[in-house]
OpenMM code with the backbone's topology and positions (N, CA, C; nanometers):
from openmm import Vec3, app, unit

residues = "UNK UNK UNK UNK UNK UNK UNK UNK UNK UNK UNK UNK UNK UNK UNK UNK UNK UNK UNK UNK UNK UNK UNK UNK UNK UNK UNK UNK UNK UNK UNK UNK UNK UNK UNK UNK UNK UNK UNK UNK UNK UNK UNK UNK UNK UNK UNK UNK UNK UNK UNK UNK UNK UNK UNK UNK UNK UNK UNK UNK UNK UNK UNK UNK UNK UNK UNK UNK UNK UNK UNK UNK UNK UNK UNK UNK UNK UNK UNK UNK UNK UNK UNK UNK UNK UNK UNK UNK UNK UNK UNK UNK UNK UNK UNK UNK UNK UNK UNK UNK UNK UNK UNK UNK UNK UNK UNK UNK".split()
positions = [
    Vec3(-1.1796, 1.0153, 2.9801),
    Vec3(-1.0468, 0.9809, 3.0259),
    Vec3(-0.9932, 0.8590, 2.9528),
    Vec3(-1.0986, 0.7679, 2.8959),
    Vec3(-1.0340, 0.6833, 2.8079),
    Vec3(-1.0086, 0.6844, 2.6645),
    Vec3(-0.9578, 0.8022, 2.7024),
    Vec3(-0.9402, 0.8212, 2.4943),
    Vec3(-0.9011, 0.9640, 2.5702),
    Vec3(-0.9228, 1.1037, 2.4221),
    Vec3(-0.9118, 1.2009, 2.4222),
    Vec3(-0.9434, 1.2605, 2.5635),
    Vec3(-0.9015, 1.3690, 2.6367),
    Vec3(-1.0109, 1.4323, 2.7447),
    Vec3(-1.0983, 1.4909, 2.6359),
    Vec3(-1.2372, 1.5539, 2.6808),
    Vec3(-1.3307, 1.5973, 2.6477),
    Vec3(-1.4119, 1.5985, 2.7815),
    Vec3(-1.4898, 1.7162, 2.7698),
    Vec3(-1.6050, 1.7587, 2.8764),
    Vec3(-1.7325, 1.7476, 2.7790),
    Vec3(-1.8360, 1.7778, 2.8752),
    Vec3(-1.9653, 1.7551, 2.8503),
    Vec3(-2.0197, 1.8303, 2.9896),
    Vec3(-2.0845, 1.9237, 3.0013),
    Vec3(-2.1964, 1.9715, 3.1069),
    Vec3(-2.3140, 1.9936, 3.0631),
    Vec3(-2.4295, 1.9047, 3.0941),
    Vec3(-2.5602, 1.8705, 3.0830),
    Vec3(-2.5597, 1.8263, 2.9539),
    Vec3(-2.4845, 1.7679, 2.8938),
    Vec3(-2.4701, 1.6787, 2.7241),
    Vec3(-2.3879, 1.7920, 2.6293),
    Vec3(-2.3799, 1.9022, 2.6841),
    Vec3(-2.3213, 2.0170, 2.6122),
    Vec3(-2.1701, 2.0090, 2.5515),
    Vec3(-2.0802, 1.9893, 2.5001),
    Vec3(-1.9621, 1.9738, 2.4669),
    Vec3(-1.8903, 2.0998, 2.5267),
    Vec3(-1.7971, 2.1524, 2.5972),
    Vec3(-1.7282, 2.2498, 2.6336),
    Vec3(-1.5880, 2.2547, 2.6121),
    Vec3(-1.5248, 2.3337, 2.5929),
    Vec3(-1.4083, 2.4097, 2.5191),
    Vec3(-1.3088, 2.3620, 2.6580),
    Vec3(-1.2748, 2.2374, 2.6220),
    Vec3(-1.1770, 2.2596, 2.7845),
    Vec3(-1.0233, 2.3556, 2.7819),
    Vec3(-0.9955, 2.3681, 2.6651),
    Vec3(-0.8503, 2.4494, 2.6763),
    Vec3(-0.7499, 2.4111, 2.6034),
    Vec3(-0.6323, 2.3991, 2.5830),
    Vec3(-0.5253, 2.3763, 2.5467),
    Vec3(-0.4169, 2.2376, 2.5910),
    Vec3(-0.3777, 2.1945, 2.5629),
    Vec3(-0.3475, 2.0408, 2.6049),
    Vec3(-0.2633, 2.0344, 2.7416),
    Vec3(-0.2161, 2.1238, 2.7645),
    Vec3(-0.1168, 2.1342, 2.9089),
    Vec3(-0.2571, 2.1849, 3.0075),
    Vec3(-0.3555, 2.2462, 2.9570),
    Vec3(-0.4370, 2.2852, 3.0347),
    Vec3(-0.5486, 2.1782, 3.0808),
    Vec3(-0.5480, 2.0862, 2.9503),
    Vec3(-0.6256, 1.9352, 2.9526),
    Vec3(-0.6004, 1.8417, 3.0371),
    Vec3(-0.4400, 1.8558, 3.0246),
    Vec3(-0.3715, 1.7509, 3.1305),
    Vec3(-0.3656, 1.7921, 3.2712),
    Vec3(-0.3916, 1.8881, 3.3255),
    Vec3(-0.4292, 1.9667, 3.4181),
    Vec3(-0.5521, 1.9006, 3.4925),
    Vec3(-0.6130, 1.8997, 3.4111),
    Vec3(-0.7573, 1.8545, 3.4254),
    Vec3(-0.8040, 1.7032, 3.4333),
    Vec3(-0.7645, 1.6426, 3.3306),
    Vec3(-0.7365, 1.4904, 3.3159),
    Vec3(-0.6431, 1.4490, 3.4726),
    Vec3(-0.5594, 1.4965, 3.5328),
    Vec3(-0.4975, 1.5019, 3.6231),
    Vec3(-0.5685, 1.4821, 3.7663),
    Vec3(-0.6609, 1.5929, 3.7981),
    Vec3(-0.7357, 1.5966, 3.8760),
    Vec3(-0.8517, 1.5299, 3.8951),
    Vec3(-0.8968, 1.4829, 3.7440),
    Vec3(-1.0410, 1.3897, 3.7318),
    Vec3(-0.9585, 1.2911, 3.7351),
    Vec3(-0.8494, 1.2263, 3.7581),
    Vec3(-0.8025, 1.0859, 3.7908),
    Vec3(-0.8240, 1.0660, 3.9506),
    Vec3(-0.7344, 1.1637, 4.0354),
    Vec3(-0.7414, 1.1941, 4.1245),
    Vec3(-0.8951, 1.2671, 4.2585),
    Vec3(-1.0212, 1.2217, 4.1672),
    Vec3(-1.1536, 1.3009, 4.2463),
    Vec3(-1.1798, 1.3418, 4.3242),
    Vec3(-1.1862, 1.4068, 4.4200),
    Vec3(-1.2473, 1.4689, 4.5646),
    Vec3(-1.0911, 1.4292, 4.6506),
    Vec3(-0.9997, 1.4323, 4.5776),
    Vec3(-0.8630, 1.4192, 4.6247),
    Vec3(-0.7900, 1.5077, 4.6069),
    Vec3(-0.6808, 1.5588, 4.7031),
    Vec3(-0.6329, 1.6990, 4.6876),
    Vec3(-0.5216, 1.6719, 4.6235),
    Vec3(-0.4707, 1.6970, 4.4810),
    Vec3(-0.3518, 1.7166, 4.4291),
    Vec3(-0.2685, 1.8461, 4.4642),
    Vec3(-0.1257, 1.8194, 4.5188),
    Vec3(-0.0153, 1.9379, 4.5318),
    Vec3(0.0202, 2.0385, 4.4305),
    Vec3(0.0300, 2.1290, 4.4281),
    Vec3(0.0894, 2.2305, 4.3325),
    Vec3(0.2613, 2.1996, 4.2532),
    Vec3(0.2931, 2.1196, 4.3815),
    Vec3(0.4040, 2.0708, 4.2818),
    Vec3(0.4116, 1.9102, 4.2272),
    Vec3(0.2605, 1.8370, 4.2436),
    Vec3(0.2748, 1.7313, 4.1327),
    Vec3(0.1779, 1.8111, 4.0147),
    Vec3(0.1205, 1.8578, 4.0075),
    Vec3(0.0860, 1.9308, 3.9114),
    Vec3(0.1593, 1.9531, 3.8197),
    Vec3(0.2698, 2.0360, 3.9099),
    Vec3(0.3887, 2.1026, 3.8215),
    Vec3(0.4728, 1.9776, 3.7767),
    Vec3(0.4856, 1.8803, 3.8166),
    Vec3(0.5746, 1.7614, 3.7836),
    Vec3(0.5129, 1.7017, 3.6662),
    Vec3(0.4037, 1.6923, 3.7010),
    Vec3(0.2673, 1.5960, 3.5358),
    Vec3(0.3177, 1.6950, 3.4259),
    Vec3(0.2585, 1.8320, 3.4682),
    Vec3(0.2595, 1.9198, 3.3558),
    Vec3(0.3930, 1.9354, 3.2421),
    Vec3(0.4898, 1.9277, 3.3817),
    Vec3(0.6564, 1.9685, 3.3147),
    Vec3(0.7427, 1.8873, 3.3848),
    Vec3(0.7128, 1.7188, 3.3256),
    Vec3(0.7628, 1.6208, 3.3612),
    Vec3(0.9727, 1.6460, 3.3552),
    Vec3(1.0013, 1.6871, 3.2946),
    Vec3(1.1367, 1.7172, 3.2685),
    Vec3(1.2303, 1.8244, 3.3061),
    Vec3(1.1786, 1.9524, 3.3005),
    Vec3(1.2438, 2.0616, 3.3991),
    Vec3(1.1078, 2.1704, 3.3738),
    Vec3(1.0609, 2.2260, 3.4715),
    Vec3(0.9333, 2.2793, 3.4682),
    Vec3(1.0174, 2.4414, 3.4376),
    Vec3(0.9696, 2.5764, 3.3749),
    Vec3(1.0214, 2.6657, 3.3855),
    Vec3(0.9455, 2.7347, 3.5464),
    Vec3(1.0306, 2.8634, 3.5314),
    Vec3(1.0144, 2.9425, 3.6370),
    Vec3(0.8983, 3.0082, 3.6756),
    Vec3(0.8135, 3.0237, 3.5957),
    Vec3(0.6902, 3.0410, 3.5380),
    Vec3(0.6021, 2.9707, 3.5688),
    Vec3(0.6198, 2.8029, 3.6084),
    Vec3(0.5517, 2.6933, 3.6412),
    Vec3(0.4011, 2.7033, 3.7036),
    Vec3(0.4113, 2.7384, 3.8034),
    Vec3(0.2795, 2.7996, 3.9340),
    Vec3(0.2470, 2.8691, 3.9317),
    Vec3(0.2819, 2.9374, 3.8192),
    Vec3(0.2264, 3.1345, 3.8078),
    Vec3(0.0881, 3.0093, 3.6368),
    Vec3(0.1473, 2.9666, 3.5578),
    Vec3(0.0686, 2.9213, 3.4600),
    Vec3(-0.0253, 2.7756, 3.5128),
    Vec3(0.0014, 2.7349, 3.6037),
    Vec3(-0.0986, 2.6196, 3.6724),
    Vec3(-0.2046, 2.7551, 3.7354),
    Vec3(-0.2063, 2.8178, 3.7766),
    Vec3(-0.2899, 2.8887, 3.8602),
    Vec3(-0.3590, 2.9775, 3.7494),
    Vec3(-0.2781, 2.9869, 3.6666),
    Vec3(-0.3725, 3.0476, 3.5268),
    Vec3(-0.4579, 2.9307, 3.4802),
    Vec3(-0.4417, 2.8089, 3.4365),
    Vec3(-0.5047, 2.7016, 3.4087),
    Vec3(-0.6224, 2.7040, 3.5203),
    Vec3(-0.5746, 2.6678, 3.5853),
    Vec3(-0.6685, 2.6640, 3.7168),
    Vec3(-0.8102, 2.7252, 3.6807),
    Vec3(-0.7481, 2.8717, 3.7029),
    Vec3(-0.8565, 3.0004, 3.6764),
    Vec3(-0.9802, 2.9630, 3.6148),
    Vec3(-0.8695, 2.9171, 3.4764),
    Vec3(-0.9767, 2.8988, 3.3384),
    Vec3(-1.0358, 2.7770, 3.3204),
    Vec3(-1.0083, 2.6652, 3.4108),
    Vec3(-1.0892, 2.5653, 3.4104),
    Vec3(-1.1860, 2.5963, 3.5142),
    Vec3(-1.1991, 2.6804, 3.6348),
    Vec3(-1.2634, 2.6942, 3.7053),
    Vec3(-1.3843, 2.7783, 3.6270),
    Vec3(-1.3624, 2.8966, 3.5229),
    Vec3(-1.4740, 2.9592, 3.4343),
    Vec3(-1.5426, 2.8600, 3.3703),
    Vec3(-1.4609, 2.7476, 3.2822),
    Vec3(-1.5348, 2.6286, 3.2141),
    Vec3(-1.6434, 2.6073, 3.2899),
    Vec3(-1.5697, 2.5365, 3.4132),
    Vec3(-1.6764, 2.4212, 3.5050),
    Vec3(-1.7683, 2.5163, 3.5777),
    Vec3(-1.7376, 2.6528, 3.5749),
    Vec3(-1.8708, 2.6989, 3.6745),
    Vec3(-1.9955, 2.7534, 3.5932),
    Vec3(-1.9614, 2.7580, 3.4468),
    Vec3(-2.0425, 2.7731, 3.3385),
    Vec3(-2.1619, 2.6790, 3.3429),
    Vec3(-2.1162, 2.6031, 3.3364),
    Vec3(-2.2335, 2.4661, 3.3807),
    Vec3(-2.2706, 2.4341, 3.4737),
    Vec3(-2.2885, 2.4776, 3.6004),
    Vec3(-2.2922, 2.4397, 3.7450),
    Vec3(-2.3862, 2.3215, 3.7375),
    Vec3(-2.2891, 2.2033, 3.7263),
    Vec3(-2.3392, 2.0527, 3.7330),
    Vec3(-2.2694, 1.9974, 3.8185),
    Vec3(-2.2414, 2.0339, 3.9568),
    Vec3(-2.2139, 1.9671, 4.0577),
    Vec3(-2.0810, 1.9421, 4.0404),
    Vec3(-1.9741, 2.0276, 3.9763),
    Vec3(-1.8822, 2.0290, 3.9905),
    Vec3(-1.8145, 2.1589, 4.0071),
    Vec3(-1.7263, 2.1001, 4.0858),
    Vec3(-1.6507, 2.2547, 4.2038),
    Vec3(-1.4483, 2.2076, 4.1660),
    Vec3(-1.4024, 2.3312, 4.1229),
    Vec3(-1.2636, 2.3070, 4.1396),
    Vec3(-1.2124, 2.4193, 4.2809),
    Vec3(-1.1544, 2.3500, 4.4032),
    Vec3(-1.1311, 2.4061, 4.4866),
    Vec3(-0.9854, 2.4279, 4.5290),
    Vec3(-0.9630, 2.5221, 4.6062),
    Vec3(-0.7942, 2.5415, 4.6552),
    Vec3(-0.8004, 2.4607, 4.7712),
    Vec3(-0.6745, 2.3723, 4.8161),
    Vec3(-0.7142, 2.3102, 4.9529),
    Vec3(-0.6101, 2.2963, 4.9641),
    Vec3(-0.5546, 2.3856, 5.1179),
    Vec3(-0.4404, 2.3767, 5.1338),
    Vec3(-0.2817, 2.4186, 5.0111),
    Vec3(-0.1979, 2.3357, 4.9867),
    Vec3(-0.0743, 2.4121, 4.8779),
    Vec3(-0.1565, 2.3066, 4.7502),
    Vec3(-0.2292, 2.3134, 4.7090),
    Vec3(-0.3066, 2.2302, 4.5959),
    Vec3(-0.4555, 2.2559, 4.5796),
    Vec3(-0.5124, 2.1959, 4.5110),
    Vec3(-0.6716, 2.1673, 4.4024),
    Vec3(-0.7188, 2.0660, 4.4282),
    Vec3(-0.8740, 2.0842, 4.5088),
    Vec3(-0.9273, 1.9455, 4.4414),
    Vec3(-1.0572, 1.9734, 4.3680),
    Vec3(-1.1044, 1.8853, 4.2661),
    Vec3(-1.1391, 1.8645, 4.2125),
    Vec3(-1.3348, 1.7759, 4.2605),
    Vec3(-1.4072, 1.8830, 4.2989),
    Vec3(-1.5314, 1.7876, 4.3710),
    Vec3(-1.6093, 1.7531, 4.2421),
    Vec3(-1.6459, 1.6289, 4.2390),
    Vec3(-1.7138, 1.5878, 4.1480),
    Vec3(-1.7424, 1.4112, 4.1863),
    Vec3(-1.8655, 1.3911, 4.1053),
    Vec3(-1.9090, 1.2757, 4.1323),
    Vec3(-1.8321, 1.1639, 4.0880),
    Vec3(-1.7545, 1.0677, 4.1007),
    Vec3(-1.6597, 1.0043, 4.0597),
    Vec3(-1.7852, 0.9204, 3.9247),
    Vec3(-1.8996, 0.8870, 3.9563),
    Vec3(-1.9839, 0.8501, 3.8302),
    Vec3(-1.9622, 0.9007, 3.7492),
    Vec3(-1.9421, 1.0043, 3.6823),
    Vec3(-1.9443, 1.1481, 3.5614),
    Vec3(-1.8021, 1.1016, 3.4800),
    Vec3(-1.6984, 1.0086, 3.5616),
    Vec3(-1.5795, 1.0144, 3.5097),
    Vec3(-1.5713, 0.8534, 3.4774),
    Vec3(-1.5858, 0.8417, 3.3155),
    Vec3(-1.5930, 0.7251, 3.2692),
    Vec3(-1.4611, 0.5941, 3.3348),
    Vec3(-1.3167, 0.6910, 3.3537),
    Vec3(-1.2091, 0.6067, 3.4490),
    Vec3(-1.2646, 0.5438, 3.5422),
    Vec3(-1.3311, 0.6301, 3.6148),
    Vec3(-1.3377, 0.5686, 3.7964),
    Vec3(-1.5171, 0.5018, 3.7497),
    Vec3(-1.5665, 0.5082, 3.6194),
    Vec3(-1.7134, 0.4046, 3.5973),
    Vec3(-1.6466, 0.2790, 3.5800),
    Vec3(-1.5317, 0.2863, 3.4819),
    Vec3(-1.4869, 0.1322, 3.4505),
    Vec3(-1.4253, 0.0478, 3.5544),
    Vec3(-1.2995, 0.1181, 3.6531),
    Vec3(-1.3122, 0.0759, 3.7621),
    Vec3(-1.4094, -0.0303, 3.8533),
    Vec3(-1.5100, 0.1061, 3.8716),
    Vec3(-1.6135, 0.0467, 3.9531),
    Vec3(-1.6641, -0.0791, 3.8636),
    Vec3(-1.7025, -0.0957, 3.7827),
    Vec3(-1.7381, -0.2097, 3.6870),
    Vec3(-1.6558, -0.3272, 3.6969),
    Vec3(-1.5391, -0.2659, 3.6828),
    Vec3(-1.4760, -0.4043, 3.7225),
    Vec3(-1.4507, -0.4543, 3.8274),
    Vec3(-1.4491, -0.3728, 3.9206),
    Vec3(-1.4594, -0.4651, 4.0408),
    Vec3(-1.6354, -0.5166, 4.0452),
    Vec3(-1.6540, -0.4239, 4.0456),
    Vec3(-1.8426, -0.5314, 4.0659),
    Vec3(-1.7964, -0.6810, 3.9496),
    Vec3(-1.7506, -0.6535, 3.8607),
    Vec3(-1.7205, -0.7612, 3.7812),
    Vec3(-1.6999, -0.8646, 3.8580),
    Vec3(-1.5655, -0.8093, 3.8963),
    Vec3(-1.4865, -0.9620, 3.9953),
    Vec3(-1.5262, -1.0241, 4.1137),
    Vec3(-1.6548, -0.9363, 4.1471),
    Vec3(-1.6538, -0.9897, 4.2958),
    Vec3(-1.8049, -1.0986, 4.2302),
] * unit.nanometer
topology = app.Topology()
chain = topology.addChain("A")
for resn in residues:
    res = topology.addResidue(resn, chain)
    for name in ("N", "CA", "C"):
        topology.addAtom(name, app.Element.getBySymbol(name[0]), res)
């Protein structure tokens, strides 16, 4: 998350997708074991006027990040919850929410 997205399951490099499909993803690993809406999704994705099409191609993304991540079954789950996704995963795995934590252990 601090640089490029890129995955890794068990050190493996994996094919995350296409860059609207990245940001999808990058989206939800900001957000961890937190339920993002279908229409901020749609707002990140198609910050400016989303087409009509919008939620029909998040739910395609979806799909195909859900094949990625279940390829590797490393303790990560993309789930429907409620009108949105969350994203279960260990907030450790996600270098954002490591530096975080670092810095606050820093400051205190």
């Amino acid at each position: 998350m601090l640089g490029p997205v890129e995955g890794r399951l068990g050190g493996t490099p994996v094919n995350l997708g296409p860059p609207k499909q990245r940001l999808v993803l990058a989206a939800l690993l900001l957000d961890a074991n937190r339920t993002l809406s279908m229409a901020r999704l749609v707002d990140l994705t198609w910050p400016d006027s989303p087409p009509p099409s919008a939620r029909t191609a998040i739910h395609g993304r979806i799909s195909r990040l859900r094949a990625v991540l279940a390829a590797g079954r490393h303790g990560v789950a993309l789930v429907s919850a409620g009108f949105g996704y969350t994203l279960r995963i260990d907030p450790g795995a996600v270098d954002a929410h490591r530096f975080t934590d670092m810095l606050a252990r820093a400051r205190a």
